[in-house]
Phi, psi and omega in degrees: 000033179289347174245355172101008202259010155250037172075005181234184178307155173289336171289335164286102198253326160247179218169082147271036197223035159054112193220126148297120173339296183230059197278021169252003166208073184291313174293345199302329184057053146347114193239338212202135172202136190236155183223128144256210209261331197210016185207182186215087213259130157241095190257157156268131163321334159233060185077359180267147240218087150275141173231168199217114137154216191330101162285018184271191223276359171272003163078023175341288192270028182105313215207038210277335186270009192234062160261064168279340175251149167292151174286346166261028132293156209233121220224111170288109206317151195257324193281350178278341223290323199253023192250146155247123198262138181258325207182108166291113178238148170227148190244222199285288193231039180195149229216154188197124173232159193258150154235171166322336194236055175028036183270123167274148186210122178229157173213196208069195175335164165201015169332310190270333205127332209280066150240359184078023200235012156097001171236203157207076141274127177265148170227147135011291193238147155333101137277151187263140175295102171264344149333312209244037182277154214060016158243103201296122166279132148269351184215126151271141171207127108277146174291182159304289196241020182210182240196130151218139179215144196246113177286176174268006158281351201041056141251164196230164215201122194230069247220175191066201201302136162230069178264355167257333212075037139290351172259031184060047177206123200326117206267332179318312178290309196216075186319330177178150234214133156278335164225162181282109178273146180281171193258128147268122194230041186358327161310339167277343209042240177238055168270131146307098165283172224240350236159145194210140168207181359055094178239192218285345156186054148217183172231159140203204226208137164200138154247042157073042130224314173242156177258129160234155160180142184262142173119000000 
């Protein structure tokens, strides 16, 4: 809890005892939570997106440019407030979200690339991935430093660091993708994949019969 991302002071630096989080939004109906390496991602059934945890200059929770809350209060991203958010993911230090209308939107690091956005500018705020507007997402998954998203065609797409091949592509050729690419593989043939995961810096895939993974 050094950043404060199990919801109390940075001074409290552990918490082995299970403590509620937020118990100033008991009604809220939590649906959904992510963890990164130095934050806390919360969504509500009806969309609203609180975060906890790390204030520095990489913008984590969002909302980095609004300190009016401590940061290890659990705080509604303010630029979210008229999005209704479906589905949340967080990597080591960078964070990715869905909305009902299929818009994506990331922040945080951005070293490698992985927020998808054609740079390696870290941001503040929710920015929206405009490379994938028309494309329907069904799954967010991160890594420590790169982003895989499973469209509703089942494909899969893939940005930030690849120095392992987790984003499926050869890293002697390409270290790492600034925008989100589909993985080409013969290995997939012509199966749809159904499921996506992540661990800190490989992926893998299944279309509910076979697994694949890379990195």
């Amino acid at each position: 809890n050094e950043s404060g991302q199990c919801g109390w002071k940075s001074d409290e630096h552990f918490r082995v005892k299970p403590n509620e989080v937020v118990p100033g939004l008991r009604d809220a109906h939590f649906c959904q939570v992510a963890c990164g390496s130095v934050m806390t991602l919360a969504l509500t059934q009806h969309g609203t997106l609180y975060s906890f945890g790390s204030k520095d200059v990489e913008g984590v929770l969002g909302r980095s440019n609004f300190v009016r809350w401590p940061s290890f209060q659990a705080a509604a991203i303010p630029t979210m407030y008229f999005y209704a958010v479906v589905e949340i993911a967080a990597g080591e230090r960078h964070c990715i979200l869905r909305t009902r209308y299929n818009r994506v939107f990331s922040w945080g690091r951005n070293h490698h690339g992985q927020l998808g956005l054609g740079d390696t500018e870290t941001r503040a705020e929710p920015t929206e991935i405009r490379s994938l507007i028309g494309v329907e997402m069904v799954q967010l998954e991160c890594g420590a430093a790169h982003t895989a998203l499973l469209s509703k065609g089942g494909q899969l797409f893939c940005v930030g660091s690849n120095h392992h091949g987790q984003c499926g592509v050869d890293p002697n050729e390409r270290a790492q993708l600034v925008r989100p690419q589909t993985v080409k593989t013969g290995a997939f043939g012509d199966n749809s994949l159904t499921q996506i995961a992540c661990g800190r810096f490989h992926t893998l895939c299944t279309d509910s019969v076979k697994v694949w993974a890379f990195g």
